[in-house]
C-alpha positions as CSV (number, residue, x, y, z in Angstrom):
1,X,-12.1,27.5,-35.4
2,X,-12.7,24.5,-33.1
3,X,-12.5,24.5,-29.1
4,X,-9.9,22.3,-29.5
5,X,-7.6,24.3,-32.0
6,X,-8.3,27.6,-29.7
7,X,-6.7,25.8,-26.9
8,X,-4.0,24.6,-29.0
9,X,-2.8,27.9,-29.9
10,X,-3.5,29.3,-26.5
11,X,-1.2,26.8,-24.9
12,X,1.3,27.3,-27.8
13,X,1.7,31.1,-27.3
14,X,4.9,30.0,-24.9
15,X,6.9,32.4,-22.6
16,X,7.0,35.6,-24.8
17,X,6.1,37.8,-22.0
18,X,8.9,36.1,-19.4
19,X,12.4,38.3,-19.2
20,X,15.2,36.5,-17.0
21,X,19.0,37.7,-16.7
22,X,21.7,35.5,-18.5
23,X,24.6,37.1,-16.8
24,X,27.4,35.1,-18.1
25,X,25.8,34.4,-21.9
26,X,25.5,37.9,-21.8
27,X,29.1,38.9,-20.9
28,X,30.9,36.1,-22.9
29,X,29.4,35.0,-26.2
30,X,31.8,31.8,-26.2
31,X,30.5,30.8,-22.7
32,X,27.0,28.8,-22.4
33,X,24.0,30.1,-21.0
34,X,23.5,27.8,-17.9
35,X,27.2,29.1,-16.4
36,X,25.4,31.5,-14.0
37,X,26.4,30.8,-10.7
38,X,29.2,28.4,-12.1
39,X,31.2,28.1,-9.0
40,X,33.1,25.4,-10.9
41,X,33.5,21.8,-12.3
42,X,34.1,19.7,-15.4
43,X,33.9,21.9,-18.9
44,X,34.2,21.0,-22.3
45,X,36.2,23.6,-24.7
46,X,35.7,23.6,-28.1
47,X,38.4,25.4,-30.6
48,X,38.0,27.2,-33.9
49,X,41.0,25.1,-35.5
50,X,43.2,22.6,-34.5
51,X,44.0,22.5,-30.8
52,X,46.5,25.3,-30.5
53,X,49.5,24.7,-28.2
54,X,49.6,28.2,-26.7
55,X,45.7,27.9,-25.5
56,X,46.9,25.1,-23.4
57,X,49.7,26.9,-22.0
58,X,47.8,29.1,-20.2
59,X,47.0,29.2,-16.2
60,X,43.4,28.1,-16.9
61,X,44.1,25.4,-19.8
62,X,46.7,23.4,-17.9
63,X,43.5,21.8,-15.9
64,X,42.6,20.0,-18.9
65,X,42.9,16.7,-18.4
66,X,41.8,15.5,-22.1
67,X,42.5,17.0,-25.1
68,X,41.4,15.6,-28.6
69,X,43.1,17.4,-31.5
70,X,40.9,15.8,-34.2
71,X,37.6,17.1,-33.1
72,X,39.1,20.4,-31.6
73,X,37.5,19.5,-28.1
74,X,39.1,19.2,-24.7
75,X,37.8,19.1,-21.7
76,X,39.0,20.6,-18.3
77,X,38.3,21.1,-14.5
78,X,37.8,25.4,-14.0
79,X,36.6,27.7,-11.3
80,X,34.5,30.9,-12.3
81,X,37.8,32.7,-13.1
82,X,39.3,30.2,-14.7
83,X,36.0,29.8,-17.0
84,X,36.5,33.2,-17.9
85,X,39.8,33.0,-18.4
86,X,39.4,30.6,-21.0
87,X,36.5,32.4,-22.8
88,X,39.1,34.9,-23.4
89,X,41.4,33.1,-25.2
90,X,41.2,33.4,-28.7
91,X,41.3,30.0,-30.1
92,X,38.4,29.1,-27.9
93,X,35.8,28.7,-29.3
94,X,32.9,27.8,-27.1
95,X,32.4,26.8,-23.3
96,X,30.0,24.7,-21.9
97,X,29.7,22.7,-18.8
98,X,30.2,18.8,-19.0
99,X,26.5,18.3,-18.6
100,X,24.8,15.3,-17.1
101,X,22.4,13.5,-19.6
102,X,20.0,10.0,-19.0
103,X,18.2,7.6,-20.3
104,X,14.7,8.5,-21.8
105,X,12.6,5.8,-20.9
106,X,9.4,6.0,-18.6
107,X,7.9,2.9,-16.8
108,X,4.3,1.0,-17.3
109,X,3.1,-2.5,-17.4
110,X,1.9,-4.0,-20.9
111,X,3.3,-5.6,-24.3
112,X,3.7,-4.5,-28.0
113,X,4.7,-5.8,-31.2
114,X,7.4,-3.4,-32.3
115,X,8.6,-5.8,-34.9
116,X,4.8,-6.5,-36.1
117,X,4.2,-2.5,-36.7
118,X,7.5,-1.9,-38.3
119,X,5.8,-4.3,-41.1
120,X,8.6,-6.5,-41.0
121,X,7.9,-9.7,-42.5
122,X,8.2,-12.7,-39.4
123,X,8.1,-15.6,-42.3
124,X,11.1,-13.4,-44.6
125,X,14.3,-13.7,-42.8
126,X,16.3,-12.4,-46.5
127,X,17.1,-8.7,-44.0
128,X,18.1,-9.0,-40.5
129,X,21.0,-6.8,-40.6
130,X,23.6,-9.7,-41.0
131,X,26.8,-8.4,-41.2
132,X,26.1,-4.8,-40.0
133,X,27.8,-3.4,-36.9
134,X,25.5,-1.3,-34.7
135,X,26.7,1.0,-32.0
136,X,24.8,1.3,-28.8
137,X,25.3,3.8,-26.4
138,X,23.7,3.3,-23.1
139,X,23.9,2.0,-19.4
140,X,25.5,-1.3,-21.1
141,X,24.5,-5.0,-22.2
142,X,24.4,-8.1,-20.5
143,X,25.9,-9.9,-23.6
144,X,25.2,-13.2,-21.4
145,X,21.3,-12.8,-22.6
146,X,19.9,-15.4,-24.8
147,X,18.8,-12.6,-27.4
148,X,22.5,-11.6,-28.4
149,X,23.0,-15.0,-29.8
150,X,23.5,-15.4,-33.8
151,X,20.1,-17.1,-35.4
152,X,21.7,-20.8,-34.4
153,X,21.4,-19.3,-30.9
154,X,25.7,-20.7,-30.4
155,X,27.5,-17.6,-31.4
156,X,27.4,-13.9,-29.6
157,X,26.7,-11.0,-31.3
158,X,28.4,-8.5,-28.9
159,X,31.0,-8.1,-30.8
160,X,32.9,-5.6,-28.9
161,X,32.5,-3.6,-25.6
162,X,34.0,-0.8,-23.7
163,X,33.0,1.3,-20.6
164,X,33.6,5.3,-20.9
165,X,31.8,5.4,-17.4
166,X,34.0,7.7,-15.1
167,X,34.1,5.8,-11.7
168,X,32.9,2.5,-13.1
169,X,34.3,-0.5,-14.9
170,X,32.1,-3.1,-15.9
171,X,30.9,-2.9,-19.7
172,X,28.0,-5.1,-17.9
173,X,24.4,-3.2,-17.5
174,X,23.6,-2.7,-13.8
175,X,20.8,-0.9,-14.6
176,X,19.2,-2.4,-17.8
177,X,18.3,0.1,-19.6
178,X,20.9,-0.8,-22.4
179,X,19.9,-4.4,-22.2
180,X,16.6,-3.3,-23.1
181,X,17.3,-1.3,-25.9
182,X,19.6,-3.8,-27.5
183,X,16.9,-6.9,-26.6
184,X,14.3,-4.3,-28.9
185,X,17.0,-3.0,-31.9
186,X,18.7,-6.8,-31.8
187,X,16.9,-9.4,-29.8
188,X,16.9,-13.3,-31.2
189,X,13.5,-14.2,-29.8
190,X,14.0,-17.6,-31.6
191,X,16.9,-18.6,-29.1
192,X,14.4,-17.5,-26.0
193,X,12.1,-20.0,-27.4
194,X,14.1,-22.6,-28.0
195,X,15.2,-22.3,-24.2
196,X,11.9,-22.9,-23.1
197,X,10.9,-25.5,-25.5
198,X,9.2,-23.6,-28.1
199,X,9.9,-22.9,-31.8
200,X,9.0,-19.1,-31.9
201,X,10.2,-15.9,-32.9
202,X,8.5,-14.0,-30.7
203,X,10.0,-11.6,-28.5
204,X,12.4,-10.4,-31.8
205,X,14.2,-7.1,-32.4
206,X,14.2,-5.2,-35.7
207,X,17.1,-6.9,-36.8
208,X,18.0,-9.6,-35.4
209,X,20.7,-10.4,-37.5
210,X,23.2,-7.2,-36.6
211,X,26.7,-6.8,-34.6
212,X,26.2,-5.4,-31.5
213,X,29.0,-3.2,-30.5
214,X,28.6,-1.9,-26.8
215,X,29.4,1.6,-25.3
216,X,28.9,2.2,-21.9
217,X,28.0,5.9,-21.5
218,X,25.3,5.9,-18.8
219,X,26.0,4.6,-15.1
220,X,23.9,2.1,-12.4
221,X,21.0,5.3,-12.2
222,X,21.0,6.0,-16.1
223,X,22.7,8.7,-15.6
224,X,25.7,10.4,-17.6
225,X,27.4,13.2,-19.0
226,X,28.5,15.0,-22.4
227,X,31.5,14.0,-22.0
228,X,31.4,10.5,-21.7
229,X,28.9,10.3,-24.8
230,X,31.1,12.2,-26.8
231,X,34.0,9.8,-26.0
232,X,31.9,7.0,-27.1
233,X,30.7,8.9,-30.4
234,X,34.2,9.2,-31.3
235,X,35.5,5.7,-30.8
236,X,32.4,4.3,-32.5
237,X,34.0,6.6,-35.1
238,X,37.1,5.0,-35.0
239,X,35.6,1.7,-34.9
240,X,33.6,1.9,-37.9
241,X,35.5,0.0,-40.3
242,X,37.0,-2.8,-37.7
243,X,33.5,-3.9,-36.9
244,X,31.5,-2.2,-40.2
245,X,29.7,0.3,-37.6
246,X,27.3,1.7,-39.8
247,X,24.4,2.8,-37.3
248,X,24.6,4.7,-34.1
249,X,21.8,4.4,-32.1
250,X,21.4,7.3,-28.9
251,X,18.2,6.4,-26.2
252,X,19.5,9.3,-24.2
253,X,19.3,13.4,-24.2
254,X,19.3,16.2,-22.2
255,X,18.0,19.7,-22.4
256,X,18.8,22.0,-25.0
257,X,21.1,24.9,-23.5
258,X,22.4,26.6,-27.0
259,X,22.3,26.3,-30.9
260,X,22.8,23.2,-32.3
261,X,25.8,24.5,-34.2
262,X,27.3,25.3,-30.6
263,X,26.3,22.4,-28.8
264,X,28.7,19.6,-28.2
265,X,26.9,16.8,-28.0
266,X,25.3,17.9,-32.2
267,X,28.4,18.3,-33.5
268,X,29.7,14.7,-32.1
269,X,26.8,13.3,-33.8
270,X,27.6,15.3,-37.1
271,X,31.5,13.9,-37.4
272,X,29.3,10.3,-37.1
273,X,27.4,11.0,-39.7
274,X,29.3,12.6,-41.6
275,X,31.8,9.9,-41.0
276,X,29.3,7.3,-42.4
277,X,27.2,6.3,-39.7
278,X,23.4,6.8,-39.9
279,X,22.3,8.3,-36.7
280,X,19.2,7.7,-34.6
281,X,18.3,9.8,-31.4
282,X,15.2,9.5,-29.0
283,X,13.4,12.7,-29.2
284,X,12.5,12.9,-25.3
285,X,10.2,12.3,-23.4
286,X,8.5,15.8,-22.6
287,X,4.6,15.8,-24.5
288,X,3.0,16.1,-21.2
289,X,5.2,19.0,-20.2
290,X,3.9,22.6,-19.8
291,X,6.3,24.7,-17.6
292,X,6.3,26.6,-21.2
293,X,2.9,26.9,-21.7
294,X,3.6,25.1,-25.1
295,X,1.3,21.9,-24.5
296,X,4.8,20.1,-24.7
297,X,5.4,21.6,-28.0
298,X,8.7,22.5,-28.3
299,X,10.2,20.3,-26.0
300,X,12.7,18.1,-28.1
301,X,16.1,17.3,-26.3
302,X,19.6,16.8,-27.3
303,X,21.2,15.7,-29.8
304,X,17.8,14.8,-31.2
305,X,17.6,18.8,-31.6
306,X,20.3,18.4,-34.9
307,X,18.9,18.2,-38.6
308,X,21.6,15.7,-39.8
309,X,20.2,12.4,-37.4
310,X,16.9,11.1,-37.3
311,X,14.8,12.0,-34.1
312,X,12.3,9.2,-33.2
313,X,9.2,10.0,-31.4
314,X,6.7,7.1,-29.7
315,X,3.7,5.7,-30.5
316,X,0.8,4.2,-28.5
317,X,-2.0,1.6,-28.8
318,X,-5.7,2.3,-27.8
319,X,-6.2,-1.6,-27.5
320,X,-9.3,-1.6,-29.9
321,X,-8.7,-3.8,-32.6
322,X,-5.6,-6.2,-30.9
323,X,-1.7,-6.1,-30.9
324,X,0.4,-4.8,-34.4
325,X,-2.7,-2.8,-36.0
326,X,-0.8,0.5,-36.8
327,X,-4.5,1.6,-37.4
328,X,-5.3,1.8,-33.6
329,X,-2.0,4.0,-33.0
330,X,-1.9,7.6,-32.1
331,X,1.4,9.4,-30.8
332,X,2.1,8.6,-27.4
333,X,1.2,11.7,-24.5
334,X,5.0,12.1,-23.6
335,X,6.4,11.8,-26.4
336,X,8.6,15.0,-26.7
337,X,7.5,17.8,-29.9
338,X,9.0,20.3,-32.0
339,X,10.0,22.4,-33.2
340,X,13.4,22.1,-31.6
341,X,14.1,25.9,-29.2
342,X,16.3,28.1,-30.3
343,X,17.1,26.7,-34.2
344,X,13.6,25.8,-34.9
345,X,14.0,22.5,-36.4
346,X,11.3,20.3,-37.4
347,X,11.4,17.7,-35.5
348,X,11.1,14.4,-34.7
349,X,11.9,13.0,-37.9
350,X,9.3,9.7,-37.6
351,X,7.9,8.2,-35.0
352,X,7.7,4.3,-34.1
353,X,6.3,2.1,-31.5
354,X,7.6,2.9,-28.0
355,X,5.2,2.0,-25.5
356,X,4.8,-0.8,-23.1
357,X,7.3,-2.7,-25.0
358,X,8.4,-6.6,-23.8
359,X,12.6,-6.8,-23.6
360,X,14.7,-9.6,-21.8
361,X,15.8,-8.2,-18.6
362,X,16.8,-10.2,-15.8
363,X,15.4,-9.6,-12.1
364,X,19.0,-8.3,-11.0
365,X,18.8,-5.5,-12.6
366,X,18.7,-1.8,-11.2
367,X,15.4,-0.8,-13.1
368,X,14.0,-4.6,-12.6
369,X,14.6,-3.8,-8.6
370,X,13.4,-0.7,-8.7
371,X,9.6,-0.9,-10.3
372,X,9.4,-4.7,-9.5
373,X,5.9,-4.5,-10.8
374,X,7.3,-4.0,-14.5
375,X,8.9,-7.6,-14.2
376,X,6.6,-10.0,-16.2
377,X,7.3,-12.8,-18.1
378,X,5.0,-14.9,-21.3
379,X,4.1,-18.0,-22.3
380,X,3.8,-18.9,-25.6
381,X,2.1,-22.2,-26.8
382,X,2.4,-22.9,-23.2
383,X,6.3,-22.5,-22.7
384,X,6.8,-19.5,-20.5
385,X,9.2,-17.0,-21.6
386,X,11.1,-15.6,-18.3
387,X,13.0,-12.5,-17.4
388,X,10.8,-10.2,-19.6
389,X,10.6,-6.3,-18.4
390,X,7.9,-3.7,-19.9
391,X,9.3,-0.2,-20.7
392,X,7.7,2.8,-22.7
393,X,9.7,5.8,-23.9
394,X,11.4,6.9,-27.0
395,X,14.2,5.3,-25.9
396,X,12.2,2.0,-26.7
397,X,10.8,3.2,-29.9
398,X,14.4,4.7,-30.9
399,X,16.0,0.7,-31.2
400,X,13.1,-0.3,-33.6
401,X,14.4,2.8,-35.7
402,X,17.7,1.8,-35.5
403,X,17.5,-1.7,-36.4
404,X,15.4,-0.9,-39.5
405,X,18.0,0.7,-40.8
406,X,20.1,-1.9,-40.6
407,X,17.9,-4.1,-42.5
408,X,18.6,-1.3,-45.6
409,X,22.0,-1.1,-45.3
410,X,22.2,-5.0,-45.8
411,X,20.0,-5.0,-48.5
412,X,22.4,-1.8,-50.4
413,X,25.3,-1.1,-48.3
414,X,26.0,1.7,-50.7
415,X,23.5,3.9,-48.6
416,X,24.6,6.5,-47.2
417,X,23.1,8.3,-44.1
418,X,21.5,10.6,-45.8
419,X,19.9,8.4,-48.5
420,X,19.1,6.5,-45.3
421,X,17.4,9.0,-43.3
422,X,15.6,10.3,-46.6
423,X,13.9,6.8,-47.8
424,X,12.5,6.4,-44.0
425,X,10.5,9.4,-44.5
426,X,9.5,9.1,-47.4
427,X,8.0,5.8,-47.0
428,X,6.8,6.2,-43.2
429,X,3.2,5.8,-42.8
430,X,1.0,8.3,-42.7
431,X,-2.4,7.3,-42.2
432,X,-2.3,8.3,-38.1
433,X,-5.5,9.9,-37.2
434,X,-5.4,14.1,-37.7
435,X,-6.4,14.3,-33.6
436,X,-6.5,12.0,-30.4
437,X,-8.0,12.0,-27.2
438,X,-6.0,9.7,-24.7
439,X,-6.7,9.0,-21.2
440,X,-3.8,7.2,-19.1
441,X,-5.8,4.2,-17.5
442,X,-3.6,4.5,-14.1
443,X,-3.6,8.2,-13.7
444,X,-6.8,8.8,-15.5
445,X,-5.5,12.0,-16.9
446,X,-6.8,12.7,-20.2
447,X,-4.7,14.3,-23.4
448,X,-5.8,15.7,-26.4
449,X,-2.6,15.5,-29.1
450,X,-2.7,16.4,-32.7
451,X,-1.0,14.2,-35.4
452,X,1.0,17.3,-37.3
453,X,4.5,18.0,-38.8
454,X,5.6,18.8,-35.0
455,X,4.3,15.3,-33.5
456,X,4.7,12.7,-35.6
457,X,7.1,14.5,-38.3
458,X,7.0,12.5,-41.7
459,X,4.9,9.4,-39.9
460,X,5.2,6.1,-38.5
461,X,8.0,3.6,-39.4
462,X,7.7,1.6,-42.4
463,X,10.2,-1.1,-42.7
464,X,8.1,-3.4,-45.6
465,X,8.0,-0.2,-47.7
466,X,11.5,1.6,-46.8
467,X,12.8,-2.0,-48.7
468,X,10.2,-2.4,-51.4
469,X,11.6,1.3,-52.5
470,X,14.5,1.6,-54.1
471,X,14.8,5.0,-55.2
472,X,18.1,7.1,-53.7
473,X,18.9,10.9,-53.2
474,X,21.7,12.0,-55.1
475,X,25.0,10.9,-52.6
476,X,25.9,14.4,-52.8
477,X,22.6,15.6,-51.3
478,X,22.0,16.4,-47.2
479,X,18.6,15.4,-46.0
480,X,18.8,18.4,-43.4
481,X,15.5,17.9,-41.5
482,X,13.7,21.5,-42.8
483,X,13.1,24.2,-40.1
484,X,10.5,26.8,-40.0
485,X,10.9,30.7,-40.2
486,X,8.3,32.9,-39.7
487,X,7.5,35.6,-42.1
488,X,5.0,38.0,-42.5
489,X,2.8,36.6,-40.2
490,X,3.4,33.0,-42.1
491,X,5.1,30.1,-40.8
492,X,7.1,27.8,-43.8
493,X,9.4,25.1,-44.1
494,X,13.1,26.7,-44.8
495,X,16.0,23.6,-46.1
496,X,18.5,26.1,-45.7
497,X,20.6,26.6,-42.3
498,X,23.4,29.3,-42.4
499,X,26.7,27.7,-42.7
500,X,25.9,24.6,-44.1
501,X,26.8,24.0,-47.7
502,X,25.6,21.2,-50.4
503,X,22.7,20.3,-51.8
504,X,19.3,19.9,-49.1
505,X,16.9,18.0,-49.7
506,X,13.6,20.3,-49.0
507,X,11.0,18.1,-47.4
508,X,7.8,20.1,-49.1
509,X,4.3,18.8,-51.5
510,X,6.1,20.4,-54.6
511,X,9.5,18.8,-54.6
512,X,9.9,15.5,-56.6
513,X,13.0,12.8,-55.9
514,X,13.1,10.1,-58.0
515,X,9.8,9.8,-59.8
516,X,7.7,10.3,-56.9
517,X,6.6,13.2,-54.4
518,X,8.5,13.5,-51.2
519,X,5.1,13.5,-49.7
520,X,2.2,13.9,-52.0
521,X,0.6,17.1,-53.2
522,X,-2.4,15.8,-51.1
523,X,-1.2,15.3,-47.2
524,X,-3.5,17.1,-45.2
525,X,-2.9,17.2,-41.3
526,X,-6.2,17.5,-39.4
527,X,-9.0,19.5,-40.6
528,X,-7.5,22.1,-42.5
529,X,-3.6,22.1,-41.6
530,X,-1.5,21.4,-45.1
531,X,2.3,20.9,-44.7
532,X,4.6,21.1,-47.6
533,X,6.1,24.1,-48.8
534,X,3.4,26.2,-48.1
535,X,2.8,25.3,-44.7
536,X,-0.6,26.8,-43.2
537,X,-1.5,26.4,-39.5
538,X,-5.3,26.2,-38.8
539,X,-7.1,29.0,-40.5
540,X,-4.7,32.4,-40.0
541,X,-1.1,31.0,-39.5
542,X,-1.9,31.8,-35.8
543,X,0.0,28.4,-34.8
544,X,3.5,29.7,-36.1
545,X,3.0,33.7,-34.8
546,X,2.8,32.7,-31.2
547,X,5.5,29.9,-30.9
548,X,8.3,31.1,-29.6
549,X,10.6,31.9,-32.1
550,X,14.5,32.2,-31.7
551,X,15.3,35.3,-29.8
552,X,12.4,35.2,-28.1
553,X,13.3,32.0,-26.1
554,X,14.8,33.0,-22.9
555,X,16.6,30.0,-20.3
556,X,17.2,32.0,-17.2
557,X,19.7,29.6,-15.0
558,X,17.5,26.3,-15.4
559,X,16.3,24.1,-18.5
560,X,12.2,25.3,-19.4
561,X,11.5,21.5,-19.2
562,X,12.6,18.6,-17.1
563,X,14.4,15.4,-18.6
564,X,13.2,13.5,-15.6
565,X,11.8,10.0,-16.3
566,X,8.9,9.8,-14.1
567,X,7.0,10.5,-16.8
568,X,4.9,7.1,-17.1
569,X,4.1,5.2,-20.3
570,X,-0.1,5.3,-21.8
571,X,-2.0,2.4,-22.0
């Protein structure tokens, strides 16, 4: 076995021999596990059935101060004995605290060609996602921008706007992290060219064709909480056919605290999709992170932790061979690994270009006043293109995603998230290198990442081939992304999770959709690492028998890995 796979599965053999005290996940099964030392604050409740009239008759549930009967959540204001209190009652289901999420971007100076290496066509505008209504929640949009005009540059695409900010009211984006993401999943480069003179399409979203329906969840810091996302989730639900809302798209997370099954935040993003909307989450922002000893395996936040939505994970360049080569990619250093703690997910889903990416932003901003140095403008043909801002995160390769799924629902609006989710993988590239050594040119740290199921998960966006195919899932079917069990030693892809019914479509060499192979009976990850359904880690399945499995995973009162955004992009 190689140096570098011996240090792989060194770093991998996580925090088996670390024991911390839980006290309140230990005493209440309903109550999450980061309550210890809760000395009180906002909650959210979650019930078995409908909202039942006696649970909010008691001394602790007459603090709520929202209640939604539909989704069997409600949120409330409790001290320690109030919290337990409520964990008492039996139509409660589950406790957690109304956590505080952000954006998951990092900063860096640079440009990309997200549009170029989603192999969308700059010369074909037949798919731009006219017509299609997509939901983004984030720190807001300046709708004033040039690059949410319709492709006459008269009309704007912001077609509808609301703040669930608790303190704030402006819909507007006073930090610009929003802006950002909706300049990359929707921007109209032609009407930024034709400002300055110039007939280009540079500077262009995915789809640049889409509604842009705007949900204010994250505040002047990029900073917000589970409750305000939910909120948004659920009126994006309620939206849906007003505005034809048929992709959410989530640059945002926070740590993982319990099973997806439990966890709020997943099961907003479930009623979406199974509501109709397809689903895109940033997987985080956590590679570099080794508080686990993991080498930032294992590291994915929420809600890109669920199997129903499609995680995105970022890409790099190594500047060899010039801008939109998807050749000269490798995964980027911080971009955030499975498989997800506790459920053991495989995540992300794809990955797509997310570093040092070009987005109008203007100078006013929060983030454009903060790292001033990120502020940059172009010239094209010699008309300079102003107000330009470099970002690198998932958060920025998480838009590209997004938009490209637009472009399918225009082309067959009969798609259905699932469908969706399934063709992307299926057709995402997967010629990425099996290992990378990457060096960040400001800090001059160096990285070594392998390309496996964990990393990159089915590959690298394809947007020319997710359109070219036209083969579908059954409607019936889930494309549940698999997770991984551990027997006997051997670590496989599972596409069964308990409690969830209806047919799964199992992501493995040997399963056929359609007339082809899911993803050829020849896909071999790095030297000797095969994925399908026999899935082999380096020579003795030692990979899968020192991750930390399930049980095993132990929180103590503080996340195993930090959301924080200081993490800064590769160039």
């Amino acid at each position: 076995m190689s140096i570098q796979k011996f240090a792989l599965l060194g770093a991998i053999s996580a925090i088996l021999s670390v024991a911390q005290d839980v006290p309140w996940h230990k005493k209440h099964d309903k109550v999450a596990p980061d309550f210890a030392g809760w000395e009180g604050g906002r909650v959210i409740v979650q019930f078995h059935d409908s909202v039942d009239a006696r649970a909010l008759s008691t001394k602790s549930a007459r603090r709520y101060s929202k209640v939604n009967a539909e989704t069997r959540m409600a949120e409330a204001r409790v001290d320690a004995a109030g919290l337990a209190e409520l964990a008492d009652q039996p139509e409660v289901a589950y406790i957690t605290p109304d956590r505080e999420l952000g954006a998951t971007q990092s900063f860096k100076i640079g440009i990309h060609e997200v549009r170029a290496l989603a192999k969308i066509d700059p010369n074909d505008d037949t798919y731009t996602g006219r017509g299609v209504g997509v939901a983004i929640l984030d720190s807001g949009i300046d709708s004033s921008y040039l690059s949410f005009r319709n492709d006459t540059c008269t009309a704007n695409r912001v077609v509808y706007s609301q703040n669930f900010v608790p303190g704030e009211t402006t819909t507007g984006d006073p930090y610009g992290h929003g802006t950002h993401v909706a300049g990359i999943l929707a921007g109209q480069g032609i009407c930024l060219g034709k400002a300055a003179g110039a007939n280009t399409s540079d500077f262009s979203g995915t789809a640049t064709g889409v509604n842009i329906v705007n949900l204010r969840v994250l505040n002047r810091t990029g900073r917000g909480t589970d409750s305000a996302v939910i909120a948004a989730i659920d009126r994006a639900i309620a939206l849906r056919s007003t505005y034809n809302i048929r992709v959410l798209s989530l640059s945002l997370g926070r740590p993982i605290r319990e099973t997806f099954t439990q966890d709020p935040l997943c099961q907003a993003v479930e009623r979406a999709w199974k509501a109709g909307i397809f689903v895109v989450v940033a997987a985080g922002n956590n590679g570099r992170d080794n508080s686990m000893r993991t080498s930032g395996y294992s590291t994915i936040t929420s809600p890109g932790n669920d199997p129903y939505v499609l995680t995105v994970g970022a890409t790099r360049q190594a500047w060899s061979t010039g801008f939109g080569v998807r050749e000269d990619h490798t995964i980027a250093s911080y971009s955030s690994k499975g498989p997800t703690l506790l459920d053991q997910v495989v995540k992300p889903d794809l990955v797509a270009a997310g570093n040092l990416v070009h987005a109008q932003l203007l100078p006013s901003a929060g983030l454009s006043q903060t790292y001033p140095d990120n502020v940059t403008s172009a010239t094209i043909n010699g008309f300079p293109i102003p107000n330009l801002f470099q970002l690198s995160g998932t958060s920025m390769a998480t838009p590209a995603v997004a938009g490209v799924a637009a472009l399918l629902i225009q082309k067959d609006s009969t798609l259905t998230p699932d469908q969706i989710k399934a063709r992307l993988m299926k057709t995402a590239w997967k010629g990425l290198p099996p290992t990378a050594s990457i060096t960040d040119r400001s800090t001059k740290q160096s990285f070594a990442v392998q390309h496996d199921i964990f990393t990159i998960g089915a590959g690298m966006v394809d947007a020319g081939a997710a359109l070219i195919n036209a083969e579908k899932i059954p409607a019936t079917s889930r494309a549940l992304s698999p997770r991984v069990i551990r027997s006997n030693g051997q670590v496989r892809l599972s596409n069964t999770y308990p409690g969830i019914t209806g047919v799964n479509v199992v992501w493995g060499s040997n399963v056929v959709w359609g007339s082809n192979v899911v993803w050829g009976s020849n896909v071999v990850w790095g030297e000797n690492v095969v994925w399908g359904s026999n899935v082999v880690w380096g020579e003795s399945n030692t990979f899968g028998s020192n991750v930390v499995w399930g049980s095993n995973i132990v929180w103590g009162e503080s996340s195993p890995f930090s959301e924080s955004l200081a993490v800064r992009g590769d160039n």
